[in-house]
N, C-alpha and C positions, 0 to 999 in steps of 0.2 A: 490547544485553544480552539481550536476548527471542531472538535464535538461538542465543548462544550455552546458554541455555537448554533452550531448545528440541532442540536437539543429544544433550542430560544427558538430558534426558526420554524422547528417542527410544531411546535408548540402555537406559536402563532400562526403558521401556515402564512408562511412568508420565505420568497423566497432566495436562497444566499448564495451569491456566484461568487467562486475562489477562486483566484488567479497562481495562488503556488501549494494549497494543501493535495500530497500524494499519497496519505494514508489510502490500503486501498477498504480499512474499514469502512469508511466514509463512501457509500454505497446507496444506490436511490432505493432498495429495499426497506433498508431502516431511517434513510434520511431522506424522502421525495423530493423536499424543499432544499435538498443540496446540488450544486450544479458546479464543475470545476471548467476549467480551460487548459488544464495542463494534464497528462496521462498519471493514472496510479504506478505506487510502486509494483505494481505486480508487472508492466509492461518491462519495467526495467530488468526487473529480476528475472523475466523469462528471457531473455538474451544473457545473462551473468550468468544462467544455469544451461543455454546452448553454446558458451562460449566453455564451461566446466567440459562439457558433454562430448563437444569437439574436439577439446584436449584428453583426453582421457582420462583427467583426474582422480586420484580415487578419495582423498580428500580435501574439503574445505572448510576454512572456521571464519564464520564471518566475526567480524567486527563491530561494533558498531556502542551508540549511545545507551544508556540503561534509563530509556524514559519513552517518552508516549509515542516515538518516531522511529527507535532505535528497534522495539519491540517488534511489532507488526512488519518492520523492513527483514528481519531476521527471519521470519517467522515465514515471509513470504520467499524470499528464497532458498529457504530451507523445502518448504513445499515444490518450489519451481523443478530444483533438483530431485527428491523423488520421484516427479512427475516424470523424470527423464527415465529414471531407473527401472 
């Protein structure tokens, strides 16, 4: 809901403060007029990937929803992890 949003906003050049969207798509690059209050998932997932990192894991499957939240959260600590690697 927060892009499609986000999109209206740009569009008008108006500007949208979110209180809970953590997509970390939703980025002042492609959406100026978006502004959050709460950290993206990429902050999360970089601890979920120093806490893999610290354990030594050698594997993890995340979890998660098959929709517009579940995607991008997977996607980023899937990245987070590499990033360790």
């Amino acid at each position: 809901m927060a892009h499609v949003i986000s999109h209206i906003a740009n569009e008008l050049q108006v500007p949208l403060l979110s209180f809970a969207a953590t997509d970390p798509s939703l980025n002042s690059l492609q959406f100026p007029y978006f502004v959050r209050t709460t950290q993206s998932d990429l902050f999360q997932m970089a601890v979920v990937a120093d806490i893999v990192s610290y354990c030594e894991w050698q594997a993890v499957i995340p979890i998660y929803t098959d929709d517009d939240h579940g995607h991008p959260v997977s996607k980023s600590i899937s990245k987070s992890i590499d990033l360790r690697n």
